[in-house]
Structure formats: structure tokens, C-alpha cells
N, C-alpha and C positions, 0 to 999 in steps of 0.2 A: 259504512257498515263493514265491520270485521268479518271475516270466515272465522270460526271457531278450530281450535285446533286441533287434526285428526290424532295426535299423540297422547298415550293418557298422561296423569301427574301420579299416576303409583311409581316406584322406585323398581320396584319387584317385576312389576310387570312390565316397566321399559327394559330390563337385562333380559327379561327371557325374549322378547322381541329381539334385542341386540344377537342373544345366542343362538336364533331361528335361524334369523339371517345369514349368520355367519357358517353355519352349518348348512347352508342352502348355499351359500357360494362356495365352500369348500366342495359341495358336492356339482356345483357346476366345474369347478376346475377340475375334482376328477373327469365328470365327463368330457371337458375338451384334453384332459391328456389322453383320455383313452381314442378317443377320436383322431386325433395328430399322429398316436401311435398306429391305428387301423393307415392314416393316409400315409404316413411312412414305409408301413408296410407292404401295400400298393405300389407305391412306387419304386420302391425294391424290388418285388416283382416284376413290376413294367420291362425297370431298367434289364434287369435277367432277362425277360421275356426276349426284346429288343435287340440285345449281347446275340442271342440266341439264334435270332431271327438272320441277323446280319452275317452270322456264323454258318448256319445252310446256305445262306445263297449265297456265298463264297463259296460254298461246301459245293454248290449243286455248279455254280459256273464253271469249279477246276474240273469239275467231274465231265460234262459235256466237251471240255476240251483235249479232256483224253477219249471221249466218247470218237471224237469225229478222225475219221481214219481207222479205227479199231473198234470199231463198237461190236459189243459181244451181251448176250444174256444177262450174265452177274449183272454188268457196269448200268443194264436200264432196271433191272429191279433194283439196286444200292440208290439210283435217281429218284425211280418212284416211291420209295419210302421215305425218302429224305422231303420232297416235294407234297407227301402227304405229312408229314408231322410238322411244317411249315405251313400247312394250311389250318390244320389244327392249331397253331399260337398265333397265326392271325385271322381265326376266327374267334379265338378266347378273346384275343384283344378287343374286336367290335361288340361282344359278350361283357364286357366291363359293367359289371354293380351300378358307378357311379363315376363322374367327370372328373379326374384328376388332372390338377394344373399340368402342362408341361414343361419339363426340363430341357436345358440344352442339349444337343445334339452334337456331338462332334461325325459323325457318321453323315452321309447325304442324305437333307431329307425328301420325302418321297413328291414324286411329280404331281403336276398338279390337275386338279380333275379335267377330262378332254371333256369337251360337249356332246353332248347326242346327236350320232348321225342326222344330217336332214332329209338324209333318202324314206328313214323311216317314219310309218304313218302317224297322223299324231290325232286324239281324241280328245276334245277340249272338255273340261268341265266346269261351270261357271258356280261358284259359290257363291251366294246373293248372301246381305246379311239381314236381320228381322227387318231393321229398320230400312230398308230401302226405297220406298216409299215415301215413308209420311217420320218426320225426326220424333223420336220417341221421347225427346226433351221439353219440344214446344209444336210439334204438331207441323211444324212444316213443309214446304217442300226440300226434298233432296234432291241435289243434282252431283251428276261425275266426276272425281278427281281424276281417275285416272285409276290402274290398274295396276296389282303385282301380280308376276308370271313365274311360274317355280316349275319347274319340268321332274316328272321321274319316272322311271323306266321300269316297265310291267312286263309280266311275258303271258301269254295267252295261249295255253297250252293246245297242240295239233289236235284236231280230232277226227274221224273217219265219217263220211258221210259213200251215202248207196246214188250211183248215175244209173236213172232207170231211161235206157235207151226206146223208145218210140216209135214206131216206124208204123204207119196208118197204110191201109191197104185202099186202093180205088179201083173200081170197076166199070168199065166202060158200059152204058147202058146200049147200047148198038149191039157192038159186036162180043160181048162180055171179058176184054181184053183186061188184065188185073194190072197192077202200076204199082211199087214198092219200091222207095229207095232200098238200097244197097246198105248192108249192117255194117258200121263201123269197123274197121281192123282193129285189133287187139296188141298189144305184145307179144302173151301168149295167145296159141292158138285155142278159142274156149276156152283161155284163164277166167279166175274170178278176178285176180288184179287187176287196176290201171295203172298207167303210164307212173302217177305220182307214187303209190302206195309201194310200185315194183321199183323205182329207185329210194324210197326212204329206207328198203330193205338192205337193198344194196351198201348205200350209206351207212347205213347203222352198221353193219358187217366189216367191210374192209373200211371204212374210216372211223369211225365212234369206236371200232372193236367191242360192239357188244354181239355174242352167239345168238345163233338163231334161236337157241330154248329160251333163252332171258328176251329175245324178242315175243316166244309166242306166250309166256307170264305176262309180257307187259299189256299183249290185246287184251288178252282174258282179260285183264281189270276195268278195259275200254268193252267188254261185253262182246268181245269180237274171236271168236274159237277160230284160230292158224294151226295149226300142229305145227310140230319143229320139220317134220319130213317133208310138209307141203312147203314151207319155206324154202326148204333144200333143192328142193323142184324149182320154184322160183328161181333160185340162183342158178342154175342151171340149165335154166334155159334163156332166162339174160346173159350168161357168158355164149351163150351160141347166139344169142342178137347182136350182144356185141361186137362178136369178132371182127365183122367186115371194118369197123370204125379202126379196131386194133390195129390192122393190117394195114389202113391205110395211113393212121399214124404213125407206124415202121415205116412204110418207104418213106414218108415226107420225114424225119427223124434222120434216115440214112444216105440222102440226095441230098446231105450238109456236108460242108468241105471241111467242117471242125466241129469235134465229136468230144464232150467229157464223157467217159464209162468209170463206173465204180462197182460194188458188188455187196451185199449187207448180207450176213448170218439171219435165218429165220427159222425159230423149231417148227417143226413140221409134225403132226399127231401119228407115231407109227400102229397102224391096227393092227391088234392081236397080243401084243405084251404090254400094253398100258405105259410106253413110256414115250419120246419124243427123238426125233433126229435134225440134223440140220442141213437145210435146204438152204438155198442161194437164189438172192432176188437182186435183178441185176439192172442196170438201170443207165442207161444211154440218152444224155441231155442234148438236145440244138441249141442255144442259144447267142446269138453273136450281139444282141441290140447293143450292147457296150462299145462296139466297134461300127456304129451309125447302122446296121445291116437290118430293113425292113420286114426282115421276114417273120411270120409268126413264129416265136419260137417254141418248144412241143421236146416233152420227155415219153421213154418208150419203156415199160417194162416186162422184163422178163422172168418165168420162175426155173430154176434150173433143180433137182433133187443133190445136186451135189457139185462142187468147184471145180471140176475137169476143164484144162484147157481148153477141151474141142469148144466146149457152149461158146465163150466170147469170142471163137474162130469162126464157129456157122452165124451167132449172130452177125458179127461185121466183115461177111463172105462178099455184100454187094459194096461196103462201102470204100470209096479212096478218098483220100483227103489227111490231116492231124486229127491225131489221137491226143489225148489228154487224158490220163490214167496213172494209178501208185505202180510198184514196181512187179506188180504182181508177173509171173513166170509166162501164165497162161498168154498175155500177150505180146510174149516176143517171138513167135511163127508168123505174128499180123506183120510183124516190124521187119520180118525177114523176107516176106513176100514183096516189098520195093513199091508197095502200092498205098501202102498208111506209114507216115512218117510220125514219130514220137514227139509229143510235148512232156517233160515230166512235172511234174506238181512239185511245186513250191511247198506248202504244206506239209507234204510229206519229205522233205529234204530239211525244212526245218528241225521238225521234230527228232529228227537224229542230233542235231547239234543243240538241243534245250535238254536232250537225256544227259548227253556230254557234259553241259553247263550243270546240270543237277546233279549230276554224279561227284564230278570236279570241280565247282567254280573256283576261281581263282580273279587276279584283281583287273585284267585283259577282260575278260569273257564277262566279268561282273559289272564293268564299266560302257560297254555298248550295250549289254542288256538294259542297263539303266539308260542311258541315251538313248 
């Protein structure tokens, strides 16, 4: 038995066929050139993007290496904008339309995913599929092959929760003698905080840097009214809890026989003209574990309103031992008192001879630079 054939025997009407066709492929070729043109263009972009990408964080690593020894205002805002417009072309990047092949690389390409901690908790979720049971093919039984395991990492945002403290009263039936644990201590004394809440503030302030106003918008939205001033109070009365810890982190910081001290520029909010000053935040490390040395090692800091020699003289009034510090002025009264001998910093002796090299190079200085 023949199949009959689906072409007709008109003349006329096989060329208009032949001409449909041929007008339906030519309009497929346009669409894959405009298409090749869109993935070209893509990837022009990429590659831009990429150029771009590789271009700040050069940009951002030369910058942190003049940061360190001198860092000043400009140099962390010219950082954080560059580090923010770098977050911006590789978030466009993970924002991609659609999968474009990848090209070579001459550039390193980027490390490869670390695992998820295994400190952190983990929340199994079992996806069964319809068929699990009984085979949807022939009605059978199913049994186990085995399992795939895919991990991904959630966050589960804090929330505030009320400790309603308890404390039941008993009465002696004899002599009517009343009995009541003792109420919890506080941080503050009648705060409404606890222990967690009065350090997240803390935390979010001097490390997160976010202000206390942008702290108390953020409760509001958690339903939780802080005003900025009650904040303020908080902190203020956690730096008077803390102190005794401070003080005692100072003597054990200063009963070391070797001491790095450095000092950082900090604006400081001047009240009353609306503008900013610069305060000095100083900063005295222990650390010896590099030199097999047991001891817990502990950094001490200090806020001084302005770089006066006396500050790093009253701070290191008890200690003897090496110093290790840039060439700053203010420590050479330490060095004259016969009781702290000078280490000087490597780092900072460099940099005078890579100004030299950059100002000058020549084919000496260009040849161990390169070695």
C-alpha cells in the first residue's frame, strides 16, 4: 500500500509553496542574525563589564596600600565608592537576561566556591516525589536509590522577643514568714534592655556604623518604639559597665615586654557649627604568638581629641619593654626615658624608597623591584 503524496501536481501552486518557504527561511536567518547580534553584544558588554571589574580591584588594592600608614578621610571615601560601583557590575553581572557562553580569560579566574560552615545549623527538607509509593507506570512497589543533597544558605532574620521574669511569692502558714527569690540583675539598673539587645546596639554602633536614629527607624518597623535619646542612654551606660573590662585589658596590653602603637585620624561631630574635627584613635597591640609566646594576645584602645605628644607618653607611662611604632615625634620622650627601646617599622621605611623608585626608577631599582 502506497502513502499518497502530500505535494500537489499544480505548477502554480508548488512555486508559491517553494516561495513561502523561502521567505520563512529567510526570515528565520534574519532572526538568528539578530540574535548572534544581541549575543555579541552581550558579550561585549561582559567583556567591558569584566575589563572594568578587574580595573577597581586593582584600583581598590593600590588604594588600601597607600591607605595603610596614612590613611586619612578622602582616601576611605575615594575606597568606598569605588567598592560600591564594583558591587554594582557584579551585581548587574548575577542580573544577566540570559546564559552567555564563556570566553577565555586571560585574567585569574575567580576561586572556587568554599563549603558552608559546619558549625552552622542546618534544616533538612525532604522533597518526596508523587510517585513515591506505588510506580505510576505499572502500579508497583518503590524502593530507594539513594539521594541528592544540594545545600543553600538562608538567613533568618533577628527578631525581638519580651523575658517576662516570675518570681512566685510563698507564705509560711505558721509563722506568715513570705519567701521570694531575689530579681535578676540587669545591665542597667531598671533598663528595659537585656544583656543581648544592649550589645546588638552596641555592635551595630561602633562596628556595623550604623547611628542610633537609623537604629530606632529600623525597631519601628519591628513594632518596637526605642527613641534615638533612649539609645543614647544605653550607650552610656554600657561604656560605664564596661570600663572595669577596659582597664583591665590596659594593664594586661601594658605588662607586655613588646608593644606595636599606631594612631588613625577620626572625624569627630563638633556641636554648634555643624561641621567635623579630627580626633585620634590610638591603638596599642600585644601580640607575640609568632614568637611561640602563650599568652593571650589583646589590643587596647584609645580616643584622644587631638595628636599631642603627652597622649602616647601618659598612655605608655607604666610600660617598659620595645616599642614598635612609625616615626612619629610624639614618641621620642618614650625613647629618651632609657625605659622603652625603639623597634622601627619596616613598612614605613619602605615606603620612602618605593616613593623614590616611583618618582625615579631607573634600571638598578627596576631590576630588585622586579626580583
Amino acid at each position: 500500500m502506497t502513502r499518497a503524496s502530500p505535494l500537489p501536481d499544480d505548477v502554480e501552486t508548488l512555486k508559491a509553496m517553494l516561495l513561502s518557504q523561502e521567505a520563512a527561511l529567510r526570515e528565520r536567518d534574519a532572526q538568528m542574525l539578530k540574535l548572534q547580534e544581541t549575543v555579541d553584544s552581550q558579550q561585549a558588554a561582559l567583556a567591558s563589564r569584566a575589563a572594568e571589574v578587574e580595573h577597581l580591584k586593582l584600583l581598590i588594592a593600590k588604594l588600601r596600600r597607600m591607605q595603610f600608614g596614612r590613611k586619612s578621610e578622602k582616601l576611605d571615601n575615594k575606597i568606598e565608592q569605588l567598592e560600591l560601583r564594583l558591587e554594582e557590575l557584579e551585581a548587574d553581572e548575577g542580573a544577566a537576561p540570559f546564559e552567555i557562553p564563556k570566553t577565555s580569560r586571560t585574567t585569574v579566574e575567580q576561586a572556587p566556591r568554599k563549603p558552608l560552615p559546619e558549625h552552622r545549623p542546618r534544616e533538612t527538607r525532604t522533597h518526596l516525589p508523587e510517585s513515591a509509593g506505588k510506580c505510576t507506570e505499572c502500579g508497583g512497589e518503590m524502593k530507594s536509590l539513594g539521594e541528592d543533597v544540594a545545600e543553600q544558605l538562608e538567613y533568618v532574620p533577628a527578631s525581638f522577643r519580651v523575658i517576662r521574669h516570675v518570681r512566685p511569692k510563698f507564705a509560711c502558714v505558721c509563722c506568715e514568714h513570705i519567701s521570694q527569690a531575689p530579681a535578676p540583675s540587669r545591665p542597667i539598673e531598671r533598663g528595659l534592655a537585656g544583656p543581648g539587645l544592649l550589645a546588638h546596639v552596641l555592635v551595630s554602633k561602633f562596628a556595623d556604623h550604623v547611628p542610633l536614629y537609623r537604629q530606632s527607624v529600623m525597631y519601628a518597623w519591628e513594632g518596637i518604639a526605642l527613641d534615638r535619646s533612649l539609645l543614647a542612654k544605653w550607650v552610656g551606660h554600657a561604656a560605664t559597665l564596661l570600663q572595669p573590662l577596659v582597664e583591665t585589658l590596659r594593664r594586661h596590653v601594658m605588662s607586655a615586654t613588646k608593644l606595636h602603637a599606631d594612631d588613625t585620624p577620626v572625624p569627630v561631630l563638633a556641636p554648634g557649627n555643624g561641621k567635623t574635627k579630627t580626633g585620634r584613635l590610638w591603638v596599642y597591640v600585644r601580640d607575640d604568638r609568632a614568637s611561640a609566646d602563650t599568652t593571650p594576645p589583646a589590643v587596647w584602645f584609645v580616643y584622644t581629641p587631638d595628636r599631642k605628644g603627652i597622649h602616647p607618653q601618659q598612655h605608655l607611662e607604666s610600660f617598659n619593654g620595645t616599642l614598635q611604632a612609625d616615626t612619629y615625634g610624639g614618641y621620642q620622650a618614650i625613647y629618651e626615658s632609657g625605659r622603652v627601646t625603639e623597634a622601627a617599622c619596616w613598612a614605613h621605611a619602605r615606603r620612602q624608597f618605593y616613593g623614590l623608585h616611583a618618582a625615579r626608577p631607573n634600571a638598578l631599582n627596576t631590576a630588585r623591584t622586579v626580583s
